[in-house]
N, C-alpha and C positions, 0 to 999 in steps of 0.2 A: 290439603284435605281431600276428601275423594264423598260423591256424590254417585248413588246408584244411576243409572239410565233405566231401561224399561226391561233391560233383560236383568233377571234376580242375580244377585252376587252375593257369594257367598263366603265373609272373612272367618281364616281358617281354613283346613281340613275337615273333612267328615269324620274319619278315625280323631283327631286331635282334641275333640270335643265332646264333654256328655252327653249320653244317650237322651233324645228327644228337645237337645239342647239349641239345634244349629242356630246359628243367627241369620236365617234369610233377609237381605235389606228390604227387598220389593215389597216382604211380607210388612216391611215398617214404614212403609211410605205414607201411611195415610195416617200416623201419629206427627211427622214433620216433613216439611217440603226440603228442606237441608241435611244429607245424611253426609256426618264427618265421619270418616275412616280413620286416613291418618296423617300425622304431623311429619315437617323434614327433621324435626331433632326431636332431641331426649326432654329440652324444656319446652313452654309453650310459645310455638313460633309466632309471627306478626301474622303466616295465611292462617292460624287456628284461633287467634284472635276475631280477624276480621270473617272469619267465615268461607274464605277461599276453596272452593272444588275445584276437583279435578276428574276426567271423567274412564279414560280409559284405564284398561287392563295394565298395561306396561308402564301406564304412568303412576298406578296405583304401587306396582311392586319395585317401580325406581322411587320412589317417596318412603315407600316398606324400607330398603335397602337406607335411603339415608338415613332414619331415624334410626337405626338399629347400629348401624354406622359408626352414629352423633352418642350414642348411648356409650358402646362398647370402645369407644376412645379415650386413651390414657389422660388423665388431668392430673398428674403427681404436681406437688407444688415444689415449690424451693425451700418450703418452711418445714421440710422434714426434720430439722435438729431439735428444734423447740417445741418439739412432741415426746423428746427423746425418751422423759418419766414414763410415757405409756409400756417402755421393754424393762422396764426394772421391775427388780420383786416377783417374775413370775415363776410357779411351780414346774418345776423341769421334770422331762420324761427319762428315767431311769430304765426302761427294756428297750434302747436302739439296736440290739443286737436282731432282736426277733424283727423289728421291723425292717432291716435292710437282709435280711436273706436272699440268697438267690431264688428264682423264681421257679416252680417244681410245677408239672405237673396235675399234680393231686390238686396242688391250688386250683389251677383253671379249670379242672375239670369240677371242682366243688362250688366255683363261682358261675358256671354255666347251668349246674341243675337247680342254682338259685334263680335263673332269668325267668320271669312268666313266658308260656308260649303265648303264640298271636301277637306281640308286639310290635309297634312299626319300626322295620329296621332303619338305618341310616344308609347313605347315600352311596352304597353300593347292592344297597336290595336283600342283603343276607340278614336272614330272621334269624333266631337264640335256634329254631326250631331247626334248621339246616346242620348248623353246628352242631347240635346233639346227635342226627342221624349220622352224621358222618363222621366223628370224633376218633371212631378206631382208626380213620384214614390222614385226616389231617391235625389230630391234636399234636403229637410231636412236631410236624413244623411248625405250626403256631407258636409252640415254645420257643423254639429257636425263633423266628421274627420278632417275636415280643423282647427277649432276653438282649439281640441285637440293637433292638429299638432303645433299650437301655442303657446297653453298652455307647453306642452312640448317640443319644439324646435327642434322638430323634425318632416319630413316629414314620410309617408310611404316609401318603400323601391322603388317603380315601380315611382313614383315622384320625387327619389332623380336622379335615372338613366337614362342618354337621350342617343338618337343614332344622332353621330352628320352626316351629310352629306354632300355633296363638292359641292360649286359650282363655277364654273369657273372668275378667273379675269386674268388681263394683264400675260404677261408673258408668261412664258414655260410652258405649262399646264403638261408638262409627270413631273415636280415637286411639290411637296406636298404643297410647299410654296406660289404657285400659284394660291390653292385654295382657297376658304373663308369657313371656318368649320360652318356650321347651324345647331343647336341643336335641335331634334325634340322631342318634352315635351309629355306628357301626358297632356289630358283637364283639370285634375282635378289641377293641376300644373299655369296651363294656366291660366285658372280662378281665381286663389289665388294671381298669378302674375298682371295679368288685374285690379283687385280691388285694389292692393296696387298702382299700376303707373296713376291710374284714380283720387288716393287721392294725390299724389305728385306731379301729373301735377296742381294740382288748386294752389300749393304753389310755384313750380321749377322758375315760373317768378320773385321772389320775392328776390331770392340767384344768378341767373347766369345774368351776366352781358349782356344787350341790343344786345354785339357786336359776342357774340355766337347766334346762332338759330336753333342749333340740337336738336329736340324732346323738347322744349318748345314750348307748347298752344300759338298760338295766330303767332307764325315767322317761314318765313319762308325761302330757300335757296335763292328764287329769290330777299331780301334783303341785302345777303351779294353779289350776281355777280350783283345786280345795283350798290351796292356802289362801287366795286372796278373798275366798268365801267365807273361812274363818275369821280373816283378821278384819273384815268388815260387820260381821256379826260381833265380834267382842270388843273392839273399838267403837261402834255402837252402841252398846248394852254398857258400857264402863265409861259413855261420854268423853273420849278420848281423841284431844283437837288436833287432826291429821287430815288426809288426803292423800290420794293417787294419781299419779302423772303417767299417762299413756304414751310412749313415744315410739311415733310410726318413720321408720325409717325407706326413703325412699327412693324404689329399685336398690333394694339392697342386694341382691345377689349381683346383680350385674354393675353395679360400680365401685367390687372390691380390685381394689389396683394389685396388681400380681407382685409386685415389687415388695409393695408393702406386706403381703400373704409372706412371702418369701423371707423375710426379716423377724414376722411374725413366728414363725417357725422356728425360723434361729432361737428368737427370743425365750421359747418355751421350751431348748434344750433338744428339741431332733438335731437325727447325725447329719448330716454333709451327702450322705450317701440315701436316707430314705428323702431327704429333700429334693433331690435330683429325682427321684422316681417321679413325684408327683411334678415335677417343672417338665418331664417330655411329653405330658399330658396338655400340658399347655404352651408349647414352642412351637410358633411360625403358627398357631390354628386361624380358621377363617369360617366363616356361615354365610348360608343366604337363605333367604325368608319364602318357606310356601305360604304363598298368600291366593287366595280364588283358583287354586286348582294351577297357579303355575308359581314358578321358584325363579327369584331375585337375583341381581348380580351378585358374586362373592365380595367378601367385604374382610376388612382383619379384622379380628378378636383380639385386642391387647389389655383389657381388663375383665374380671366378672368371672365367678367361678358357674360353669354350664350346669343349669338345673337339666338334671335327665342323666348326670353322671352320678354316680355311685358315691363320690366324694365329698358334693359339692356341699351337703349339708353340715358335713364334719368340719370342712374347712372353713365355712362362713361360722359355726360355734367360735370355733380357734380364731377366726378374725376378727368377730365382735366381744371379744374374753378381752382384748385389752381396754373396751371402755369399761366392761361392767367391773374389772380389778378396780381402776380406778375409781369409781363409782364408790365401791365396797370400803376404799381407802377413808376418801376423803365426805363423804356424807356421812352428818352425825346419824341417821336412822330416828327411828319411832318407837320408844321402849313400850310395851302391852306388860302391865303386871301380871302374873304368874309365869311369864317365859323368859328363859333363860337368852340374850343375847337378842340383836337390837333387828326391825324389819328396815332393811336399806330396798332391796330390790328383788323382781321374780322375772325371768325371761324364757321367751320362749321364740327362738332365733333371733329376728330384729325386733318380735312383739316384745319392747322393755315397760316393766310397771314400776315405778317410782314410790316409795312411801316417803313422805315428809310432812313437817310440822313447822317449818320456820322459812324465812325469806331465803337464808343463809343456803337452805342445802337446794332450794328451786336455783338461785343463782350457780350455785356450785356444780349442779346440772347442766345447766346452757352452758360453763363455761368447758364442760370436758366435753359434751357433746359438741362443742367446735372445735377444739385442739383436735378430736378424734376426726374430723371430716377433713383439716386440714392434712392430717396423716394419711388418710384413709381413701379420701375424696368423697368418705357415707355424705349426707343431706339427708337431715333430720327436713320430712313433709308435716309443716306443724298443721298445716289444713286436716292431716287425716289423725292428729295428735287428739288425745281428750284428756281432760283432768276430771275428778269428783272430789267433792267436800265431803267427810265423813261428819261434819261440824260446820253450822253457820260463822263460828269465828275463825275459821281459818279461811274461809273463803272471803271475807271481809280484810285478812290482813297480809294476806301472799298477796305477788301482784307475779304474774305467770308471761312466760316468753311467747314469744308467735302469735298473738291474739288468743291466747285458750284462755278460757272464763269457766 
């Protein structure tokens, strides 16, 4: 863990953070004598236990570098077989033809007038904003390097490499854990990314089930908090013995195993040919962490789809679609009189909400949400889990996983 000294440090970037947001440590010195930064891994180590600092700059961004490291490291298990129910039964995409098209033009230039200007570029320094003045001069080769890139499954080198950067969530921010890692691309990246999530969004309605609405066209979040607004006002008002299971899923973007995404895909019917599109986006990649103003050693990336790419929300949908099918299967649900068909669940990426009424479908939960981490390598964080009783007798008769009460 890492301890400020008397000169102010500041984790993060300036740009990487909300306005009037930065987290000066010096400015928190006089709330604790102990400021934790950060951890050497993704769980909680023995120095973040005991309290262990550390104090310099290099030593803060080689600690940055192994947690990020320790995170972004593959854990595929051996117990892939016996997960294998999770690829069965799902809805297949019937337009692979529009999604593996060769790569035109028109695309990149329509995916570049989508970039915001002012953006931080990646680690060659070139903003969206360059790219657009200069487009009449270098758009055609850009096609041709990207379409190459294709052809051989591989990106350039400045493409494959991003520098991720921190941005603040709940919790103890002097912890590593506490931040959200944002990957900052390169345009030329961007753009390749852009094109391919602009042809997957016309199909992604087609595979993810009505009752998710993260990053599918057309839904939105204010459908899943009406319904769970409704169905606690009329399961209230009709006394009707249920309950909500919140299940926080943790660093879910960044411990979807690529192997498994890959198979994921297969499963839901993409061709052979747009799956390779999306896999040179992720072959041989590496990051290193701006942490106080200086950047980490490089490190490999072999799992976790990079928040900051255009895709990454669509593919974690598609990744987390084979728990909630299962889900949808095998939980009896919570029937509400006057509606047609039963409440099993409402998600909104890894935000999953649970409706049950019996012991049966809470166990039947804990038991797909591990077959699915087994698959997956996900880790359900029951600490950041809630459950609610819509009813004192169901809160009296379920007995609930993780300690939630």
């Amino acid at each position: 863990m890492v301890e400020e000294r008397e000169v102010g440090m500041v984790i993060g970037d300036e740009s990487s953070k909300p306005s009037g947001k930065r987290k000066n440590l010096t400015e928190e010195k006089n709330k604790s004598k102990a400021k934790k930064v950060v951890s050497s891994s993704s769980d909680e180590s023995e120095d973040e236990k005991n309290g262990t600092t550390v104090y310099e700059h290099d030593e803060i961004r080689r600690y940055a570098a192994a947690f990020y490291k320790g995170l972004y490291t593959s854990e595929v298990s051996a117990h892939t077989e016996s997960a294998q129910p999770f690829f069965e039964g799902l809805p297949q995409v019937q337009a692979n033809k529009v999604l593996e098209e060769v790569l035109s033009t028109e695309e990149l230039k329509e995916a570049l007038q989508s970039l915001k200007a002012g953006k931080a570029p990646g680690i060659d320094g070139l903003p969206a904003d360059f790219f657009k003045l200069f487009w009449p001069v270098i758009g055609e080769d850009l096609l041709e390097v990207l379409k190459d890139s294709l052809a051989t499954g591989c990106l350039p080198l400045s493409c494959r490499r991003a520098v991720v950067t921190l941005l603040p969530k709940k919790g103890d921010l002097q912890q590593l854990k506490n931040w959200r890692p944002v990957s900052l691309l390169c345009t030329d990246y961007k753009l390749l990314s852009k094109v391919l999530a602009t042809r997957l969004g016309r199909v992604l309605a087609e595979v993810i089930h009505v009752d998710q609405s993260y990053c599918v066209p057309g839904r939105l979040i204010t459908d899943n908090v009406m319904l769970i607004r409704d169905f606690l006002e009329v399961s209230g008002s009709l006394e009707i013995e249920t309950g909500l299971i919140s299940i926080d899923q943790e660093k879910a973007f960044d411990r979807v195993e690529h192997q498994y995404l890959w198979r994921t895909l297969q499963a839901f019917g993409f061709s052979p040919g747009f799956i390779a599109m999306i896999q040179v986006l992720y072959r041989d990649i590496e990051s290193m962490v701006k942490i106080n103003g200086g950047l980490s050693a490089l490190f490999k990336v072999q799992r976790g789809v990079r928040q900051g790419c255009s895709l990454s929300g669509m593919l974690y949908s598609l990744a987390i679609e084979h728990l909630l099918h299962n889900l949808r299967h095998k939980l009896a649900g919570v029937c509400v009189p006057g509606c047609s068909g039963l409440f099993k669940l409402s998600a909104y990426a890894d935000d999953v909400i649970i409706f049950v009424n019996n012991q049966k479908d809470v166990n039947t939960m804990k038991e797909m949400t591990q077959n699915f981490g087994l698959l997956s390598s996900a880790r359900v964080n029951w600490g950041k889990s809630e459950a609610l009783a819509v009813s004192k007798d169901i809160a009296r008769s379920v007995k609930l996983p993780g300690g939630l009460t």
